[in-house]
C-alpha positions as a LaTeX table, in Angstrom:
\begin{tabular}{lrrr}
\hline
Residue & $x$ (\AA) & $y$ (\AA) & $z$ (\AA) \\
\hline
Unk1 & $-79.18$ & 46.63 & $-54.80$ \\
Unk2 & $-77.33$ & 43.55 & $-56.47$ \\
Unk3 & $-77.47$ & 40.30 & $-55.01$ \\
Unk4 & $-73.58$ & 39.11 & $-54.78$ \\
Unk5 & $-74.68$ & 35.37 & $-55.46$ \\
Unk6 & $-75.77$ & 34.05 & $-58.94$ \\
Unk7 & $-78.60$ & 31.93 & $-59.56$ \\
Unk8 & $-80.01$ & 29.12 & $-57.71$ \\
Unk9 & $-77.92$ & 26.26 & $-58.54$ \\
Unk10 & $-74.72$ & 27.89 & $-59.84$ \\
Unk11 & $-72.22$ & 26.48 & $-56.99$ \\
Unk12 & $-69.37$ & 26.95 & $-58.65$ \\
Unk13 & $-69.15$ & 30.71 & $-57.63$ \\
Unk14 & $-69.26$ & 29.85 & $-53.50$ \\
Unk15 & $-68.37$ & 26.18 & $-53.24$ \\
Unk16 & $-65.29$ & 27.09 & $-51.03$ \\
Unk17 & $-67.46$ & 29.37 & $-48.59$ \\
Unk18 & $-70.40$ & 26.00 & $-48.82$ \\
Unk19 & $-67.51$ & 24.20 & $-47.70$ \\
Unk20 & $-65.73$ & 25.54 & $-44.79$ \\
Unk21 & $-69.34$ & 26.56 & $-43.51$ \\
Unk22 & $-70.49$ & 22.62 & $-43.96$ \\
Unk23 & $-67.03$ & 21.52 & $-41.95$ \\
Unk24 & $-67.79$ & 24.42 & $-39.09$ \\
Unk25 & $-70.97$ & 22.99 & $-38.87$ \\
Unk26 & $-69.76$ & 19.63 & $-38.59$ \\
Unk27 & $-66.81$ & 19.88 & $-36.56$ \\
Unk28 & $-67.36$ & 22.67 & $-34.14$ \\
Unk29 & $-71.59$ & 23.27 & $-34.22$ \\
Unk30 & $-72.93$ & 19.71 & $-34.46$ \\
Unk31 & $-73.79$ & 17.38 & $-31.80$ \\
Unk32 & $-73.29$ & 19.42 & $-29.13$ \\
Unk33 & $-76.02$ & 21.45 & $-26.56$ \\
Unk34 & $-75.98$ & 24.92 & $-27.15$ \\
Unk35 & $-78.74$ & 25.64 & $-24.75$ \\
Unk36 & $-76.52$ & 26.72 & $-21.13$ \\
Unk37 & $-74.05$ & 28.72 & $-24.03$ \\
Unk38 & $-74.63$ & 32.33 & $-23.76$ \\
Unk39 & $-73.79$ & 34.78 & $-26.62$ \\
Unk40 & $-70.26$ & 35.98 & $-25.41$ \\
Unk41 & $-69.37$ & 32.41 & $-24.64$ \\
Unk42 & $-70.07$ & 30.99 & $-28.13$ \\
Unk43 & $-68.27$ & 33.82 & $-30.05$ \\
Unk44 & $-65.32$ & 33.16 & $-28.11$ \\
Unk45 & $-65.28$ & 29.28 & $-28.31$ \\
Unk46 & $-65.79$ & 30.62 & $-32.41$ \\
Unk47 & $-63.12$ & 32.52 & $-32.36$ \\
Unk48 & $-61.10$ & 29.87 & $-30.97$ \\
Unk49 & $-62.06$ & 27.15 & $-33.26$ \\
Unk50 & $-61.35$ & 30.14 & $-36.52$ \\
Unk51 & $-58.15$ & 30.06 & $-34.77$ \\
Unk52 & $-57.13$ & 26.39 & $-34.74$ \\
Unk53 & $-58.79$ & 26.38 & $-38.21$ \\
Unk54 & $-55.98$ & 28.45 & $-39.65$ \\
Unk55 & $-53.19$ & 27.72 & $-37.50$ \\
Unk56 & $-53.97$ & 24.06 & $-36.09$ \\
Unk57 & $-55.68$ & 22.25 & $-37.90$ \\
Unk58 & $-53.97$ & 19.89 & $-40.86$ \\
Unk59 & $-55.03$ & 20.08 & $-44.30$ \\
Unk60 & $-54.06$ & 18.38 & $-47.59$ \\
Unk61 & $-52.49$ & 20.33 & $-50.64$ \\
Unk62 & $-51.65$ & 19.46 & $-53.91$ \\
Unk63 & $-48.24$ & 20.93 & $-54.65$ \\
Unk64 & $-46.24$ & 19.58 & $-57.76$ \\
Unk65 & $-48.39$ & 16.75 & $-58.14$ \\
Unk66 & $-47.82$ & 15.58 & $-54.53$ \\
Unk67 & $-49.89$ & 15.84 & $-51.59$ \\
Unk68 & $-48.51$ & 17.86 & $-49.01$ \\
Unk69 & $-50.01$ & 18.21 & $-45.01$ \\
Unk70 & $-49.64$ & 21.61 & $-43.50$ \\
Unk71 & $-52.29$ & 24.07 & $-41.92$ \\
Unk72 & $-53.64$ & 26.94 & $-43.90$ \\
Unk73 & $-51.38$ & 29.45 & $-42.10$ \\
Unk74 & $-48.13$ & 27.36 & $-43.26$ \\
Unk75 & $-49.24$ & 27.34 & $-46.64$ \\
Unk76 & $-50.01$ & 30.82 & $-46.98$ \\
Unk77 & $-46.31$ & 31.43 & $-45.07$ \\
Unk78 & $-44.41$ & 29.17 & $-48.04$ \\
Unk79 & $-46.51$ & 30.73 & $-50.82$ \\
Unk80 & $-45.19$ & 33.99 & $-49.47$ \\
Unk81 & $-48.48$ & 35.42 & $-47.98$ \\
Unk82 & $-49.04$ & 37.41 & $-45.15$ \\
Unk83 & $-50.60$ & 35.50 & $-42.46$ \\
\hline
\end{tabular}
């Protein structure tokens, strides 16, 4: 078996996944009580949050050395990409 990471401090290879799993934590897990939440109820409040993360949520792209605002699912649309 092959570990799919490289070694410790070699970021460069996962610093996207780091990142959206550092904003989930901040913007959906974070400061909230989890205790009364039972398992069903927190994977769908997930899946709702991965789906206003795609769709609904704003992001900034550089595009022809401007800064454009659009969602991850209208960027994927204008670079021609299934969504």
């Amino acid at each position: 078996m092959v570990r799919s990471m490289s070694r410790k401090d070699r970021c460069a290879d996962n610093a996207r996944a780091e990142g959206f799993f550092g904003t989930l934590k901040e913007e959906f897990y974070n400061g909230r009580d989890w205790s009364q939440v039972g398992f069903d109820e927190f994977r769908g409040m997930l899946d709702c949050y991965l789906e206003w993360y795609v769709h609904g949520r704003l992001k900034a792209f550089r595009e022809g050395g401007r800064t454009v605002y659009d969602t991850i699912a209208g960027r994927r649309r204008r670079l021609g990409y299934q969504v």
